[in-house]
C-alpha positions as CSV (number, residue, x, y, z in Angstrom):
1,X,24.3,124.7,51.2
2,X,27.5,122.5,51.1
3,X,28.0,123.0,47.7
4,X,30.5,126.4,47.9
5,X,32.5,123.9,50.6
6,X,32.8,121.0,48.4
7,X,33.8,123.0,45.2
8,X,36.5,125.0,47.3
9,X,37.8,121.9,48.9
10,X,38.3,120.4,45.0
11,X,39.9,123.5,44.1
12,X,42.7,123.1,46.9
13,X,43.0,120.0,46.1
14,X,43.6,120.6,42.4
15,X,46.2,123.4,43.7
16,X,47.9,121.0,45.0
17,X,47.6,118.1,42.6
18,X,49.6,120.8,40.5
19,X,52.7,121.1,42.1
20,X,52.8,121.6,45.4
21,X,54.9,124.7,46.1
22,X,55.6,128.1,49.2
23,X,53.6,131.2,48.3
24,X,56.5,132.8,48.8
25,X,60.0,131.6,50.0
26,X,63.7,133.6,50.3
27,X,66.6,132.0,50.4
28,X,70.2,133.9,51.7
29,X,73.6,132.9,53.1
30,X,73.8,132.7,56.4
31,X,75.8,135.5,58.4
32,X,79.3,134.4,59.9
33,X,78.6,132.6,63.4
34,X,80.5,133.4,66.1
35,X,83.2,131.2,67.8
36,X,82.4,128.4,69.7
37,X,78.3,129.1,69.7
38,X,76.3,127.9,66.7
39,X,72.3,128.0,66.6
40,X,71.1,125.4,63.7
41,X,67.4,124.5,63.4
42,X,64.0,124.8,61.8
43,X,61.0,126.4,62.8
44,X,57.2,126.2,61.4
45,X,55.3,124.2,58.9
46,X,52.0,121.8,59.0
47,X,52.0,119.7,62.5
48,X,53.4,122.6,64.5
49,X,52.1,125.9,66.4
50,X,53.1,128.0,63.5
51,X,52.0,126.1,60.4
52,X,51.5,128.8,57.9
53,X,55.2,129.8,58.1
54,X,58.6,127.9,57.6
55,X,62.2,129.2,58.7
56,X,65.6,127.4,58.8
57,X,68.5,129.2,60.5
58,X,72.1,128.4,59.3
59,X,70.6,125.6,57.1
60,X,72.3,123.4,55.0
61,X,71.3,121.8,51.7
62,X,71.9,118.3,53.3
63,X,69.3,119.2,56.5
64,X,67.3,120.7,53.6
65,X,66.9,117.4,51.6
66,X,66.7,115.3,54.6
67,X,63.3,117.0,55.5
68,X,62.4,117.0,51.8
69,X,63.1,113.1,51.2
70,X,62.3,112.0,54.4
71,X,65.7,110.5,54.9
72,X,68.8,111.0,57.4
73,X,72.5,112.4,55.9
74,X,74.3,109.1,55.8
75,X,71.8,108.4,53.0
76,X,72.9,111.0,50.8
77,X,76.1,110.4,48.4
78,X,76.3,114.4,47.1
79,X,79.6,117.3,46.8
80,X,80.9,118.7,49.7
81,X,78.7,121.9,49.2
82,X,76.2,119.8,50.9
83,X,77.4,120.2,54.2
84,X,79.3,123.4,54.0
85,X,77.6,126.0,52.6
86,X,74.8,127.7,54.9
87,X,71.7,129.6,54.1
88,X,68.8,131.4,55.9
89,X,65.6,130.2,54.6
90,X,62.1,131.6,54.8
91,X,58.9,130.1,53.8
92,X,54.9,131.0,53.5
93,X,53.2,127.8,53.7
94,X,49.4,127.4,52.0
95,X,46.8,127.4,54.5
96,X,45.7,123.3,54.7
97,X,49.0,122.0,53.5
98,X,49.7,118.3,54.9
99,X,53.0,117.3,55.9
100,X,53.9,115.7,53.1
101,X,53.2,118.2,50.7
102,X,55.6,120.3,53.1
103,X,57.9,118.0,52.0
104,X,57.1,118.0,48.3
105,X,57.7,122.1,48.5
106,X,61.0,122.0,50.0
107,X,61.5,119.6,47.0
108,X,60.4,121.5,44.7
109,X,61.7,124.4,46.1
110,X,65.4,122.9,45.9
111,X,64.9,121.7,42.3
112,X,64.0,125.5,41.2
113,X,66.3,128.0,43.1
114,X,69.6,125.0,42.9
115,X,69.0,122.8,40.0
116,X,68.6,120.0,42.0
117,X,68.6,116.7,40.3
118,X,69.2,113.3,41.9
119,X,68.5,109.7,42.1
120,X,67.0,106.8,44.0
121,X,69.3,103.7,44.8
122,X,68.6,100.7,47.7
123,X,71.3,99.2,48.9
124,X,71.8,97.0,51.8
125,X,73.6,98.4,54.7
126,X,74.2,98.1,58.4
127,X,71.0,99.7,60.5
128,X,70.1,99.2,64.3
129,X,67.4,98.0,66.1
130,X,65.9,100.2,68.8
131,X,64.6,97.9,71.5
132,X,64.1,97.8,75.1
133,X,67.2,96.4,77.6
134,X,67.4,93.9,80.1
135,X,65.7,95.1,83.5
136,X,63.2,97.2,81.2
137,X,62.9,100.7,79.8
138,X,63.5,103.6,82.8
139,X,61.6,106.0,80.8
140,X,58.5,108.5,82.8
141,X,55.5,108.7,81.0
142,X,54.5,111.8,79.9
143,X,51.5,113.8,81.6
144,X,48.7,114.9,78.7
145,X,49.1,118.0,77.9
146,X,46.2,121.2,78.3
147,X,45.7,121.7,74.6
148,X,47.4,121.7,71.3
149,X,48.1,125.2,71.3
150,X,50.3,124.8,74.4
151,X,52.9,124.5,73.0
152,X,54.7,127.9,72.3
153,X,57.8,128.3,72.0
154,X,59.8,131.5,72.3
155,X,61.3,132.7,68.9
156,X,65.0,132.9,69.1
157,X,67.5,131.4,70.5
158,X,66.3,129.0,73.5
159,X,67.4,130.0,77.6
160,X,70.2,128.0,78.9
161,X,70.8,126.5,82.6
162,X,73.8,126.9,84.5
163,X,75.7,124.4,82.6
164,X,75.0,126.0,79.1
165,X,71.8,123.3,78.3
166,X,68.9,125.0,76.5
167,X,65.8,124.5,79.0
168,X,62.6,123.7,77.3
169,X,60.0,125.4,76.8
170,X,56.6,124.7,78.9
171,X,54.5,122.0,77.5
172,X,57.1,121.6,74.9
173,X,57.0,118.3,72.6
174,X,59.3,116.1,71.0
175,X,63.6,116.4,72.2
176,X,65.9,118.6,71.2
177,X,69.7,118.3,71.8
178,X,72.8,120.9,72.7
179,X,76.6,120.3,72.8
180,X,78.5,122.1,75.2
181,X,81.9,121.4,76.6
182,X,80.4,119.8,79.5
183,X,79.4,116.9,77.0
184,X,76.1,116.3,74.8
185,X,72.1,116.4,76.6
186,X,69.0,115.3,74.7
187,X,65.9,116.5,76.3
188,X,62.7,114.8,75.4
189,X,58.9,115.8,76.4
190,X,56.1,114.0,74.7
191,X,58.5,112.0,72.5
192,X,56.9,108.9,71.0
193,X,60.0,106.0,70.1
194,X,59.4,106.6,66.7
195,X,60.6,109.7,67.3
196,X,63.0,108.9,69.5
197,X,64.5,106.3,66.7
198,X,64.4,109.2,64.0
199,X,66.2,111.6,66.5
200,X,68.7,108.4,66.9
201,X,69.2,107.8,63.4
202,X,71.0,110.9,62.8
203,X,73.3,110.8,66.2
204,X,74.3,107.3,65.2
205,X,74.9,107.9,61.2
206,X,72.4,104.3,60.4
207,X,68.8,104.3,59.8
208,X,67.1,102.8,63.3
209,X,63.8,101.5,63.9
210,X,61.4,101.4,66.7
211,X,61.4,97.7,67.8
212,X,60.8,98.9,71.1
213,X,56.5,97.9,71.0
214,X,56.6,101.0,73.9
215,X,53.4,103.2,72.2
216,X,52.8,106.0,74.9
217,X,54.9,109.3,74.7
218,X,57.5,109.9,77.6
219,X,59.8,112.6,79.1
220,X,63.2,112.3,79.5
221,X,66.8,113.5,80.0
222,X,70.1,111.7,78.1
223,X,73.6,112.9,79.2
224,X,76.6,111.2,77.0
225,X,79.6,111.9,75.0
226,X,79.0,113.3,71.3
227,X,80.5,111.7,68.5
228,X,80.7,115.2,66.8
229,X,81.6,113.6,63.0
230,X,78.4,112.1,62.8
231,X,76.1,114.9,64.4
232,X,77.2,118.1,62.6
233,X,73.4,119.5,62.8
234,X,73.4,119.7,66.7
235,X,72.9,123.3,68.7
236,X,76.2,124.2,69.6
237,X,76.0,126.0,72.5
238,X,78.6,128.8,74.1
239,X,81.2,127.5,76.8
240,X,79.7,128.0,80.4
241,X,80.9,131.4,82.5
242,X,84.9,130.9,83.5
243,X,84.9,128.2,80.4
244,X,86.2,127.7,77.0
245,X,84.7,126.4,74.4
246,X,86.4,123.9,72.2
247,X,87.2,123.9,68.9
248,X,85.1,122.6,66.0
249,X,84.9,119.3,65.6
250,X,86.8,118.9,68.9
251,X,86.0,115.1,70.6
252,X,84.3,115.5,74.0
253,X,84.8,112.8,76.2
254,X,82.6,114.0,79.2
255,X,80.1,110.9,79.5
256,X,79.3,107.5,78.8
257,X,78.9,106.8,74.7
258,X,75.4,107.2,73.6
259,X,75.0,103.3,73.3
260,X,76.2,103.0,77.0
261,X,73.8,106.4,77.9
262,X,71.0,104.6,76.4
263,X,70.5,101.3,78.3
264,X,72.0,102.7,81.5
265,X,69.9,106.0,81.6
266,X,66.8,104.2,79.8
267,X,66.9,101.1,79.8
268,X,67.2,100.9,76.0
269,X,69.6,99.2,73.5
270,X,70.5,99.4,69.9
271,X,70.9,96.1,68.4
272,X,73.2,95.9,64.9
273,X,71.4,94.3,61.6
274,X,71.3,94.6,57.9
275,X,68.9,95.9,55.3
276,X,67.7,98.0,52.6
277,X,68.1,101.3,52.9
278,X,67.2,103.9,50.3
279,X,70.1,106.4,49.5
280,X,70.0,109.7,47.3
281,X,72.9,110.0,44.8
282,X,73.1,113.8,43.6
283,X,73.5,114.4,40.4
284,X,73.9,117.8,40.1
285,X,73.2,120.8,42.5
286,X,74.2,124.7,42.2
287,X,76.7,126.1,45.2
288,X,74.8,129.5,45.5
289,X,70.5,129.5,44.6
290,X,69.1,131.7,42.2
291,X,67.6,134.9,42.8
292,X,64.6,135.5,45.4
């Protein structure tokens, strides 16, 4: 009786032993944004409500090989192109897929439609420590959550407050962050501090790791002044009613810095070290893909 099972599970398996690749993926520019309101992000894949199907809005090839390599942009030495050319890209993902062959397809998927080619080199650089401060971490524990299908969230753009902050969805998980002339906010529900350190890393341009030994998931809310040179994947959001928005790349000065934010609003502290990080040096890459 288990026999049908067993031989369909090899035959995934062997699918994927293959080369791990989307049924079917589309890749376009993106359409002009409008001033002073930007919406950059990903949607879909394995380990989220929607894992069957991928999108990334306004994506750039650097977002796309930082999900693909498991890596953050400061560790990629590539052309320009990299960072300013922007695509809309749409993905079927095989039924059973694990995260890391999500990552292999993106990969792969790079490799076919841009004639990706790169290599590996470690090098020793300066990285942070996330731990907790003096006085302890001021962080709330998050409440478990009904189900793992909670957790839908509205396609499109997300609603806004008063102050021009996206609002999470109910039951939502892991942070998400908005700049708006009122400064930057980082909302987190059900984050772990791994994934706060990730979500760190990239704010911060160094790798950071979770030296906190805090293991529960927490909620939270972090109000501080962007560095907008070293986060240019953040949701820009429009300028509040009556306000203006400023320009690109503009520096806001409406808050604490993120290292003051994050022991004063927390009770955690990044601590400055060296070590090995892995970089990706591009070799070659195409400006425009090939044909869908």
């Amino acid at each position: 009786m288990m026999k049908p099972i067993f031989a369909a599970v090899l035959l995934a398996s062997a699918c994927f032993a293959q080369q791990p690749e989307f049924e079917v993926a589309t890749i376009k520019p993106s359409p002009p944004q409008t001033m002073g309101r930007m919406f950059m992000g990903t949607r879909g894949g394995p380990g989220t409500d929607d894992p069957g199907r991928f999108t990334c809005n306004n994506c750039t090839l650097q977002m796309l090989l930082t999900m693909a390599y498991d890596v953050q942009r400061f560790q990629i030495s590539g052309p320009a192109t990299l960072e300013t050319e922007h695509f809309e890209v749409a993905a079927k993902v095989p039924a059973g897929a694990t995260k890391a062959q999500f990552r292999e397809m993106i990969a792969n998927l790079l490799a076919d439609r841009f004639k990706l080619k790169l290599h590996h080199e470690t090098k020793d650089l300066p990285i942070y420590d996330l731990v907790v401060a003096k006085g302890g971490p001021k962080l709330k524990e998050s409440a478990a959550q009904p189900d793992a299908s909670a957790d839908q969230r509205p396609a499109g753009p997300p609603r806004t407050d008063k102050d021009g902050y996206p609002v999470m969805a109910p039951h939502g998980r892991g942070s998400m962050m908005a700049i708006t002339p009122r400064g930057a906010r980082m909302q987190g529900a059900q984050e772990t501090m791994d994934g706060l350190a990730g979500r760190l890393s990239s704010m911060v341009a160094r790798p950071v790791k979770n030296e906190t030994g805090l293991t529960g998931k927490y909620d939270f809310t972090l109000s501080f002044a962007p560095d907008m040179s070293s986060m240019p994947g953040a949701m820009m959001m429009g300028p509040p009613p009556g306000g203006e928005a400023p320009g690109a790349g503009a520096p806001q000065d409406n808050g604490p810095t993120i290292f003051t934010a994050l022991q004063e609003q927390l009770g955690l502290k990044l601590e400055p070290k060296k070590g090995p990080v892995d970089t990706l040096i591009i070799d070659h890459v195409e400006r425009a893909p090939t044909e869908n």
